[in-house]
C-alpha positions as CSV (number, residue, x, y, z in Angstrom):
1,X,-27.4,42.5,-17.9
2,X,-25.5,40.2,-15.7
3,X,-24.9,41.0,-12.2
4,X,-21.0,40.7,-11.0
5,X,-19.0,38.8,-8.6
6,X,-20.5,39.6,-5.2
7,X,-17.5,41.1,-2.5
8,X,-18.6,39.3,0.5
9,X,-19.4,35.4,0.9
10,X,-22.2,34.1,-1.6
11,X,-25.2,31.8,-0.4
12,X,-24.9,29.6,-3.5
13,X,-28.6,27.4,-3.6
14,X,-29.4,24.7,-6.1
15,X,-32.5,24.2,-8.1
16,X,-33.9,21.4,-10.5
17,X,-36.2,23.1,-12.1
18,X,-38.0,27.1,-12.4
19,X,-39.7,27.0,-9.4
20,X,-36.7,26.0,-7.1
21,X,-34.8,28.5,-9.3
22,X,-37.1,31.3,-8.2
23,X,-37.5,29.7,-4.4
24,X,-33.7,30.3,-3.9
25,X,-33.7,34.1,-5.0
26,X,-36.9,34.4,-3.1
27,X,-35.8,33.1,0.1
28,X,-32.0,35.1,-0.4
29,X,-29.8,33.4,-2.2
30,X,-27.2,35.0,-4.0
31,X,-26.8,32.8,-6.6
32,X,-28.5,29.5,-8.3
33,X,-26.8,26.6,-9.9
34,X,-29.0,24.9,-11.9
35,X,-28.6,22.3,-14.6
36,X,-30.2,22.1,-18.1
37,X,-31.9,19.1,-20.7
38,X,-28.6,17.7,-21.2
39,X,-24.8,17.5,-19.9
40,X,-25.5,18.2,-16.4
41,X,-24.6,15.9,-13.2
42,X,-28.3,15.4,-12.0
43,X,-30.3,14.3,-14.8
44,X,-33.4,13.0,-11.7
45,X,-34.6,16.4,-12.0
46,X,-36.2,18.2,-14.5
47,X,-33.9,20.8,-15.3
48,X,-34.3,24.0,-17.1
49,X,-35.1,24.6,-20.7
50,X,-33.2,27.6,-22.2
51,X,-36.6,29.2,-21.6
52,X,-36.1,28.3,-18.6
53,X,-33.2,29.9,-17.9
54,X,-33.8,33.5,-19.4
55,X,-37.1,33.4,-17.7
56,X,-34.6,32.7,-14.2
57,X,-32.0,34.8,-14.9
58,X,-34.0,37.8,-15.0
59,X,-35.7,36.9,-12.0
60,X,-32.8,36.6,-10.9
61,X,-30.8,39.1,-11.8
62,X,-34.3,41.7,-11.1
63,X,-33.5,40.8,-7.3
64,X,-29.4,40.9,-7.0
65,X,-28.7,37.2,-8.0
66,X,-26.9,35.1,-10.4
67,X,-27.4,31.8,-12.0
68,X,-25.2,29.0,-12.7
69,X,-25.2,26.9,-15.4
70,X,-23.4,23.0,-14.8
71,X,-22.0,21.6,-18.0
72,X,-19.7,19.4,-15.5
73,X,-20.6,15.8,-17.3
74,X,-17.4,13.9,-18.9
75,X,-18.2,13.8,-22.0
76,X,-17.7,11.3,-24.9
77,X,-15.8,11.8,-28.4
78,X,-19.8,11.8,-29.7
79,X,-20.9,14.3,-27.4
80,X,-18.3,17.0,-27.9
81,X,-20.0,18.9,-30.9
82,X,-23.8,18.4,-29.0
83,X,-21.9,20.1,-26.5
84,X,-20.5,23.1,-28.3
85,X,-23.4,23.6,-29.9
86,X,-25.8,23.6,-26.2
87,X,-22.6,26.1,-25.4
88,X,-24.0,28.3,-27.7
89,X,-27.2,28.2,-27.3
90,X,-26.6,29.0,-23.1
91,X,-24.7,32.5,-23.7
92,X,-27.8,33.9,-25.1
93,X,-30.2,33.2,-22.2
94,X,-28.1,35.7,-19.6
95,X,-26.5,33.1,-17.2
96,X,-24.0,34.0,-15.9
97,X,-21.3,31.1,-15.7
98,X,-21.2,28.0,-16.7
99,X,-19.4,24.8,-14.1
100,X,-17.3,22.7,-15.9
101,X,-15.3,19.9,-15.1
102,X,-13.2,18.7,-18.5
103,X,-10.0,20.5,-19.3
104,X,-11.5,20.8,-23.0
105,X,-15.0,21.6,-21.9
106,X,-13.2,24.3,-20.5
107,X,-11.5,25.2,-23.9
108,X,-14.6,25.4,-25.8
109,X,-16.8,27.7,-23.6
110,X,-14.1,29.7,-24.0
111,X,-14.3,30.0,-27.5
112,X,-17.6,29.7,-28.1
113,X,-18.9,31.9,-24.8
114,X,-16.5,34.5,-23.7
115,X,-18.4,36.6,-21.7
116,X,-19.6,33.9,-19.3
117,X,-17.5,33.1,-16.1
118,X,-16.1,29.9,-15.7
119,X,-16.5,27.4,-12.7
120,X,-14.5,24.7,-12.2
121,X,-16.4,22.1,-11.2
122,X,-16.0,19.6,-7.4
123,X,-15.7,16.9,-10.1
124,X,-12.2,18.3,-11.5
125,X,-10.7,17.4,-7.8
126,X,-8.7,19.8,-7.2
127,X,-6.9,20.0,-3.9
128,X,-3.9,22.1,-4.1
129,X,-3.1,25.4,-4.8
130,X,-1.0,24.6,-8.0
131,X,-3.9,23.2,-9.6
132,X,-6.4,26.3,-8.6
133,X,-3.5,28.9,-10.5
134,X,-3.5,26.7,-13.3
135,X,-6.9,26.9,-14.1
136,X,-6.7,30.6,-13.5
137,X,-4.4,30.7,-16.4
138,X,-6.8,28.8,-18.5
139,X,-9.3,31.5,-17.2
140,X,-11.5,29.9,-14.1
141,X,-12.7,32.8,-12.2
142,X,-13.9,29.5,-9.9
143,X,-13.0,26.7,-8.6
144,X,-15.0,24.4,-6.8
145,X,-12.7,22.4,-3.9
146,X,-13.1,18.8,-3.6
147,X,-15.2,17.7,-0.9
148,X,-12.0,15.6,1.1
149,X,-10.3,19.2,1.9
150,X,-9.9,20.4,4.9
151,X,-10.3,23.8,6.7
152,X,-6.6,23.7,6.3
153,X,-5.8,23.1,3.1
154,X,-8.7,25.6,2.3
155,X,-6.5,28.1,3.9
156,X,-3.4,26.7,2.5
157,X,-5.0,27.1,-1.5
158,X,-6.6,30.8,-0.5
159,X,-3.1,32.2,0.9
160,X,-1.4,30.8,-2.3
161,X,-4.3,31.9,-5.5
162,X,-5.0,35.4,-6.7
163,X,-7.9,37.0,-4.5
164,X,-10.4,37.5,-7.3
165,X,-10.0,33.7,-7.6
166,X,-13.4,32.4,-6.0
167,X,-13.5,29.1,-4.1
168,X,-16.5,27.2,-3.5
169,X,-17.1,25.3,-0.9
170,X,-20.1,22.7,-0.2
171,X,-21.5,23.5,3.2
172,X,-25.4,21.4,3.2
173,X,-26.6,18.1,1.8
174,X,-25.5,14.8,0.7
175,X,-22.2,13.6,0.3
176,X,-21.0,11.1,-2.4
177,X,-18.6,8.3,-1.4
178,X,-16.7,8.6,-4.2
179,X,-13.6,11.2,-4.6
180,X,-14.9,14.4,-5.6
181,X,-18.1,12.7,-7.0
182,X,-15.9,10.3,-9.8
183,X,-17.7,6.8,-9.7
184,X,-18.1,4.1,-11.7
185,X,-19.9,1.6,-9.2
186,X,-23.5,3.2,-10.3
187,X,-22.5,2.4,-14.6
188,X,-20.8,-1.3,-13.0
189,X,-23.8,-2.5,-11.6
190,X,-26.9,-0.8,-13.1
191,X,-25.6,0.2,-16.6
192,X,-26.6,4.4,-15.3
193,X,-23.5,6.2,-16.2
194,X,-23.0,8.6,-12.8
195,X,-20.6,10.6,-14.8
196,X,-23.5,11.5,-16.7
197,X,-26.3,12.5,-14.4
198,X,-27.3,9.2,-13.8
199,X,-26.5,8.2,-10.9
200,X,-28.4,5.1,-9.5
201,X,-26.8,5.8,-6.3
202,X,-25.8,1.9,-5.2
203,X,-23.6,3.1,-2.2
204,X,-26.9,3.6,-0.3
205,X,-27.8,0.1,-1.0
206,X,-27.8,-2.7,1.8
207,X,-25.1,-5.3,1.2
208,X,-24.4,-8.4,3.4
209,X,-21.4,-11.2,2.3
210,X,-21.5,-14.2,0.9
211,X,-18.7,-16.8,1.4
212,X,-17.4,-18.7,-1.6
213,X,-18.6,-22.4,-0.5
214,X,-21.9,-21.2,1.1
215,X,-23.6,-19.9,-2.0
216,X,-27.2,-18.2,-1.2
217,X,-26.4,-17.8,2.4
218,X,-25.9,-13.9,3.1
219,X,-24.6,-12.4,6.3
220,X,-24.7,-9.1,6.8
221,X,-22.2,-7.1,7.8
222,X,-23.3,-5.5,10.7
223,X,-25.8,-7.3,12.1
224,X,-29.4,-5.5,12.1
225,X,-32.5,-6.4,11.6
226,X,-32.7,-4.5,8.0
227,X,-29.1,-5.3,7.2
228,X,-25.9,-3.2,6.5
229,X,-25.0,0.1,4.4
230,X,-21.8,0.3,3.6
231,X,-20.8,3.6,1.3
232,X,-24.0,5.1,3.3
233,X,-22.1,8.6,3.8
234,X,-23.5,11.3,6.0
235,X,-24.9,14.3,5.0
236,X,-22.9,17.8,5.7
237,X,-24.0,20.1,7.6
238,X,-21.8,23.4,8.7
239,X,-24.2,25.8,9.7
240,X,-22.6,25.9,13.1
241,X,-19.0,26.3,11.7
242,X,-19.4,28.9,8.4
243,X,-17.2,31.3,10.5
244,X,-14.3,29.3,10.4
245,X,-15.0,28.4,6.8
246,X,-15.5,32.1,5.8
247,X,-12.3,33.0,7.9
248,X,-10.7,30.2,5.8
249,X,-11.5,31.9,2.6
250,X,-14.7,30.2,1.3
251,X,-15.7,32.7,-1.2
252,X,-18.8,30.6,-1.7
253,X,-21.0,28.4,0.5
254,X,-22.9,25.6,-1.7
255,X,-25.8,24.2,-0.5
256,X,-26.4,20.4,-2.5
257,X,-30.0,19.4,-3.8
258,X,-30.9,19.8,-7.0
259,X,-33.2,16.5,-6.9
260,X,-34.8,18.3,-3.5
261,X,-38.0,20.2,-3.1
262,X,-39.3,23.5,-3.2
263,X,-39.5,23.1,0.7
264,X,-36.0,22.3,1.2
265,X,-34.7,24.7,-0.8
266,X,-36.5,27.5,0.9
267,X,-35.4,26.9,4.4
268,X,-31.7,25.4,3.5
269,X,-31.3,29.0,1.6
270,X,-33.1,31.0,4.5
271,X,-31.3,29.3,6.7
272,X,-27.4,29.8,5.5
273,X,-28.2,33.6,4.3
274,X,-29.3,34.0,7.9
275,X,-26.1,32.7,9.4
276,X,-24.2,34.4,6.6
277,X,-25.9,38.2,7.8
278,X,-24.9,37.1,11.3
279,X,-21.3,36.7,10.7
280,X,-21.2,40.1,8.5
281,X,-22.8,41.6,12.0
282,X,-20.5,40.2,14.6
283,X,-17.8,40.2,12.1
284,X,-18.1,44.0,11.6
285,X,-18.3,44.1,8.2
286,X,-21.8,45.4,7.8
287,X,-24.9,46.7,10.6
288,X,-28.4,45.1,11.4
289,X,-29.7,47.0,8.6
290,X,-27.0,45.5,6.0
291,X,-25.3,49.0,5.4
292,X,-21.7,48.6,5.1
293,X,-19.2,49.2,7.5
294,X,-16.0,47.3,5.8
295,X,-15.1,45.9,3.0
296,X,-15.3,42.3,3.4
297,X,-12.1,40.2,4.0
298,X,-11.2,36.7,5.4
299,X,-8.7,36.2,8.0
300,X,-6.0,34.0,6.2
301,X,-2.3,35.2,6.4
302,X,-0.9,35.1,3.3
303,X,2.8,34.8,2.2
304,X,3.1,39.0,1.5
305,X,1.5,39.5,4.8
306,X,4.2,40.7,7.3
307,X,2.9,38.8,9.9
308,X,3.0,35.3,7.9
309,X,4.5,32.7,9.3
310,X,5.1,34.4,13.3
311,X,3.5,31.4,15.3
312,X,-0.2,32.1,15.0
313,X,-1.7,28.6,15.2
314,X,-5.1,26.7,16.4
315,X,-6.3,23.6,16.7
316,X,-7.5,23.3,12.9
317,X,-3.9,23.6,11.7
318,X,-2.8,20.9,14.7
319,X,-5.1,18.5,13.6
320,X,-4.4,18.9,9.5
321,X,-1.3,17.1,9.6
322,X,-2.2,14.7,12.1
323,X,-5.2,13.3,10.1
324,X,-2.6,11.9,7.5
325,X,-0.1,11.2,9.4
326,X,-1.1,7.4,9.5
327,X,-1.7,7.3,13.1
328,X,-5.0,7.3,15.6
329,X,-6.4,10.6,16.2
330,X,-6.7,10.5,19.4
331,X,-3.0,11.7,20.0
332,X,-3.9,14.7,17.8
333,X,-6.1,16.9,19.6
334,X,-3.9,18.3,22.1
335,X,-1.0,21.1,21.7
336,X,1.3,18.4,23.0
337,X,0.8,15.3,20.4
338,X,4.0,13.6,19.9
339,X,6.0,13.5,16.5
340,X,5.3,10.3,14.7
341,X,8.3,8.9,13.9
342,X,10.6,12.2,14.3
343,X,8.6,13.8,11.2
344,X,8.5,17.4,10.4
345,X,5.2,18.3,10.4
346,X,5.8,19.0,6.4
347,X,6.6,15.6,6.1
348,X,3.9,14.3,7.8
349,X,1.5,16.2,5.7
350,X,3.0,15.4,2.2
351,X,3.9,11.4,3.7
352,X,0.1,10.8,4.2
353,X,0.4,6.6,4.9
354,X,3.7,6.4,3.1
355,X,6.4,4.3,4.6
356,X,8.9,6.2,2.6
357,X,9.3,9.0,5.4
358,X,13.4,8.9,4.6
359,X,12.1,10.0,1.1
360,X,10.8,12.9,1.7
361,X,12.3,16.2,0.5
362,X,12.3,19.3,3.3
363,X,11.6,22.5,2.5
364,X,10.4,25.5,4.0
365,X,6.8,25.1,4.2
366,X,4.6,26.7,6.3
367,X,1.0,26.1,6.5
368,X,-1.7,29.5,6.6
369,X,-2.9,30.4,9.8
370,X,-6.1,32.4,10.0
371,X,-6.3,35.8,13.0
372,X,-8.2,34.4,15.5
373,X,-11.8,36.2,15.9
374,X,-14.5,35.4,18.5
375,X,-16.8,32.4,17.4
376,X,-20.0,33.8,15.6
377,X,-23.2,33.2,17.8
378,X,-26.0,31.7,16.0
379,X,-29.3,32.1,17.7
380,X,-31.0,28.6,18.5
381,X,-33.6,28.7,15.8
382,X,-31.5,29.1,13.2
383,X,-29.6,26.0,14.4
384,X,-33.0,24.0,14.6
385,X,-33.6,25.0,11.1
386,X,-31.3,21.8,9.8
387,X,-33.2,19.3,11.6
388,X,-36.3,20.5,10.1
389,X,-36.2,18.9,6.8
390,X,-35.6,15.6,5.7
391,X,-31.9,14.7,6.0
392,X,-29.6,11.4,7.2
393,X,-27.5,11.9,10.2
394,X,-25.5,15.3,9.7
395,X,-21.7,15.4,10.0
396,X,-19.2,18.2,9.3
397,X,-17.7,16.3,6.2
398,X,-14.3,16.3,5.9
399,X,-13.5,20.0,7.1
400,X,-12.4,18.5,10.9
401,X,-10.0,15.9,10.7
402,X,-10.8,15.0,14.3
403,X,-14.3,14.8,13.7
404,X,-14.8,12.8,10.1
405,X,-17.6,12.0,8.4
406,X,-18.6,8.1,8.9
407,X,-21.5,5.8,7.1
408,X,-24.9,5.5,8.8
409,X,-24.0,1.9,8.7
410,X,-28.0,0.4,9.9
411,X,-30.0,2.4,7.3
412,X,-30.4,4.5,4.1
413,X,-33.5,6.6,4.3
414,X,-33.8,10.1,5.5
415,X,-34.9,10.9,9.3
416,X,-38.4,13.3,8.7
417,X,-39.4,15.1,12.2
418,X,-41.4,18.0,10.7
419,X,-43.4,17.8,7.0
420,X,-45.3,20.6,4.9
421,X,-48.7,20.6,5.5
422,X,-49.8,23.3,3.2
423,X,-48.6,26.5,0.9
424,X,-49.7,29.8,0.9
425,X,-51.6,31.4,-2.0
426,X,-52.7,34.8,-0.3
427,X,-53.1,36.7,2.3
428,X,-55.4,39.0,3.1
429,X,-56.3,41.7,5.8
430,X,-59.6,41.0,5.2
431,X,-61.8,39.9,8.8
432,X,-58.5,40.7,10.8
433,X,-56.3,39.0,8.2
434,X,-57.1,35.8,6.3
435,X,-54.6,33.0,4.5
436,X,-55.5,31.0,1.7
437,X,-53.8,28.1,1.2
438,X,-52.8,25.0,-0.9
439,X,-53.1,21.9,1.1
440,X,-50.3,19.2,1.6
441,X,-51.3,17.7,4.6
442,X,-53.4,17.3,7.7
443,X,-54.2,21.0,9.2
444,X,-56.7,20.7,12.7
445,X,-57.8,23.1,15.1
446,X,-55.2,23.4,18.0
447,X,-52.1,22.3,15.6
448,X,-49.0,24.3,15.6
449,X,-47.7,25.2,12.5
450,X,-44.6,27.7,11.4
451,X,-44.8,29.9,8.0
452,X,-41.7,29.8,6.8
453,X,-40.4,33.8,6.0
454,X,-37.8,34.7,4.1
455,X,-35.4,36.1,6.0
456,X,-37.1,36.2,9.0
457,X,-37.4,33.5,12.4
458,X,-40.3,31.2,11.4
459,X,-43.6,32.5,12.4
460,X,-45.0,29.8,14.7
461,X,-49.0,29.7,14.9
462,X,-51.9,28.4,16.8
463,X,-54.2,27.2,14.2
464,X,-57.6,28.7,15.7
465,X,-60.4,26.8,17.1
466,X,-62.7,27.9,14.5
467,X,-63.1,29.5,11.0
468,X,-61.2,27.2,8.5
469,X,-63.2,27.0,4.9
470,X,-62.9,25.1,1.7
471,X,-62.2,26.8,-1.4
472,X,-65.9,27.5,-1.3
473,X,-66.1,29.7,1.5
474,X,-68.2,26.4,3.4
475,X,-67.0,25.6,6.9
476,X,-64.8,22.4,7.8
477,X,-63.7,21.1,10.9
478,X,-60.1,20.5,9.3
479,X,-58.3,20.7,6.2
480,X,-57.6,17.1,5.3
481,X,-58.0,16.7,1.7
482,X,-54.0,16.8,-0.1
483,X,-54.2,19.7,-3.4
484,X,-57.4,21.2,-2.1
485,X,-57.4,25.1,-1.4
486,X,-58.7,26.1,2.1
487,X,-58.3,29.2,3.9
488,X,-57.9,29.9,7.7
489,X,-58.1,32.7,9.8
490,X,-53.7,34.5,10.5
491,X,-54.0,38.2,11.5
492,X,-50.0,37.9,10.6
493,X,-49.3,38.9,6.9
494,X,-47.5,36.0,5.4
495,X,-46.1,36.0,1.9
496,X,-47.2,34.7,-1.3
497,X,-45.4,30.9,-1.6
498,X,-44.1,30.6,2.0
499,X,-44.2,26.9,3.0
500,X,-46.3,26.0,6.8
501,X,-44.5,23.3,8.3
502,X,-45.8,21.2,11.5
503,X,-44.2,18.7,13.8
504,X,-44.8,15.4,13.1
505,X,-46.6,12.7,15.7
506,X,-44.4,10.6,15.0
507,X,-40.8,10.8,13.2
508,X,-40.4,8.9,10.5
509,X,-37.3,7.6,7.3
510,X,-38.4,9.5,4.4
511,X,-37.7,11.9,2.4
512,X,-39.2,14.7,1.4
């Protein structure tokens, strides 16, 4: 049995392999996107066998979720009938959609898998509402925006589709330098086709110059002691901003990571289903308990709304057509920014850094505005939860074209202020409650440490003075030994899997 479309925004979580598959539903997601052996766009991980997959889809489905299968590679003449025949083999497993990318991908999972929903893949790049309804007409019940859209034009394509036409949105993780993810520079220099999985990922390589009579001398670009990174993107992060996404019509919220760990996944997931019950909360839509109060809606004003059109603006629609408008954004982030050049703001939008500007054909455009609403409180916890795994420096991508994303131009690794130090594998209420645990780090008496709960604030913890014992039951003064089990004394029940996490002495670039 497959579960259907959900009717209020999805926490969409990746996984690359079981285990992260079944982390996700654990820790609330609504749905899993997962890729399998072959013709997927992360082939680092291990990825599911079609075991695999009917193993996670009723775990899945058991607990309210759904799982997503991508099929989003570009495939070669070869590969078509490999690819009709995997297809095939994927209905059978209960998925419940498969992500595409190629128009005639697309065409065969049609044929050969009717019952699954299709997903149009970030790698498509789509970026207009035409495009979205023409792939509703081929039957997309998806589509996945590329990642250079703005809130805007996400409300521009959710005023102008059919409402039970999702749209996908990435919220978390890494972001490619690439339009919508198409690259050759990975297949160029390393042979690794990153159309295929394969990625090498060169743009987070350091480069320096060389000049053409100086051969062997190499200068870098920005002058650091460990050189210059120039494609080095940000990562996304909108946890503070899902409101206005939501209210923009994001139907789902896509976390990125299928190369990441357990860990990640756990508190990425926790994290954005947190944020997402606080919006339904202060939004109205639902109570503390998650009962339902309204049916779920976002705020865009369509064209067969009687209110379209009547003036409502704010500073996202200001700052759309500004951002490609050719001209510094400084002037663009007040109500009074001058015209450039006399423009409609129409043709400012559709010019972009055209000098044709007397070109330009005017019609009666009007861009979607969104009903303002009262900006959705987060506690501080929950915004401390992104800077507790590994990550670059955070940015909010593309969605603010007054705030874009920019290169972390002096390195490439990951900034790590917190690390997993162990995993639980019981608990116990035994001598006023007990934990057994799998070691991953250094645990001492006097550390802090937070169980990460799903659902829940972290549960931050004193490790005691005394009482921690190998998997023997024998006393130690700490748990240092990685992959050992050890048990300490928590009178707080904690669940089966949840990660403990502690504060590093000292941050450090790597990953998790």
């Amino acid at each position: 049995m497959r579960i259907p479309t959900r009717k209020k925004p999805e926490v969409l979580s990746p996984a690359g392999n079981l285990r992260g598959l079944k982390t996700a539903v654990d820790y609330g997601a609504d749905a899993v996107y997962c890729g399998g052996k072959a013709f997927g766009m992360r082939s680092a991980p291990k990825n599911l066998s079609l075991e695999d997959f009917e193993e996670g889809s009723r775990y899945a489905h058991e607990r309210g979720a759904r799982v997503y299968v991508t099929c989003n590679v570009l495939p070669r003449n070869n590969e078509i009938e490999a690819m009709r025949e995997y297809i095939g083999q994927l209905k059978d497993t209960g998925v419940d959609a498969l992500i595409v990318s190629d128009i005639g991908v697309m065409m065969m999972a049609r044929q050969v898998a009717p019952n699954l929903e299709l997903h149009v893949s970030t790698q498509a790049g789509l970026t207009n509402y035409q495009a979205a309804n023409a792939f509703y007409e081929l039957g997309a019940r998806r589509v996945v925006l590329a990642r250079e859209m703005d809130l805007q034009a996400v409300r521009d394509i959710r005023a102008n589709i059919p409402d039970d036409l999702d749209i996908e949105c990435f919220v978390h993780g890494a972001m490619c330098m690439a339009f919508s993810g198409r690259c050759l520079f990975s297949n160029y220099l390393t042979g690794r086709d990153g159309n295929h999985g394969e990625c090498a990922q060169p743009c987070r390589w350091k480069y320096s110059i060389v000049e053409e009579k100086r051969p062997g001398q190499y200068f870098p670009i920005e002058q650091t002691e460990n050189g210059a990174y120039l494609f080095n993107s940000q990562d996304m992060n909108m946890l503070g901003h899902l409101d206005d996404l939501i209210d923009s019509g994001a139907t789902s919220l896509k976390i990125e990571g299928r190369a990441k760990s357990a860990y990640y996944i756990a508190a990425m997931t926790n994290a954005y289903k947190t944020a997402v019950n606080e919006y339904m909360i202060q939004r109205g839509f639902e109570d503390a308990d998650g009962n339902i109060l309204l049916p779920f809606h976002d705020r865009v004003i369509r064209p067969s709304d009687p209110d379209y059109g009547q003036g409502t603006e704010d500073q996202v629609m200001r700052n759309a057509d500004a951002a490609f408008a050719g001209v510094a954004d400084e002037g663009y982030n007040t109500t009074d920014a001058p015209e450039p050049d006399g423009m409609s703001s129409h043709a400012r939008s559709t010019r972009r850094k055209s000098n044709t500007a007397i070109e330009q054909i005017e019609t009666d455009w009007k861009h979607a505005a969104v009903r303002p609403a009262p900006h959705v409180e987060l506690p501080e916890w929950l915004l401390e939860e992104t800077d507790k795994v590994a990550h670059r420096d955070y940015s909010t991508g593309f969605y603010y074209p007054e705030h874009k994303v920019t290169q972390n131009t002096d390195r490439s690794a990951y900034f790590r202020s917190w690390l997993v130090v162990g995993e639980v594998l019981s608990w116990s209420a035994d001598e006023g409650g007990r934990v057994t645990l799998m070691s991953r780090n250094k645990i001492e008496p006097g550390q802090q440490v937070e169980f990460l709960l799903p659902g829940e604030r972290p549960l931050a913890y004193i490790v005691p003075e005394d009482g921690l014992r190998d998997a023997d039951g024998t006393p130690v003064p700490a748990i240092n030994n990685p992959a050992h089990v050890f048990s300490m004394p928590c009178p707080h029940q904690v669940p089966i899997n949840a990660a403990i996490r502690s504060r590093t002495k000292k941050p450090t670039l790597k990953a998790e």
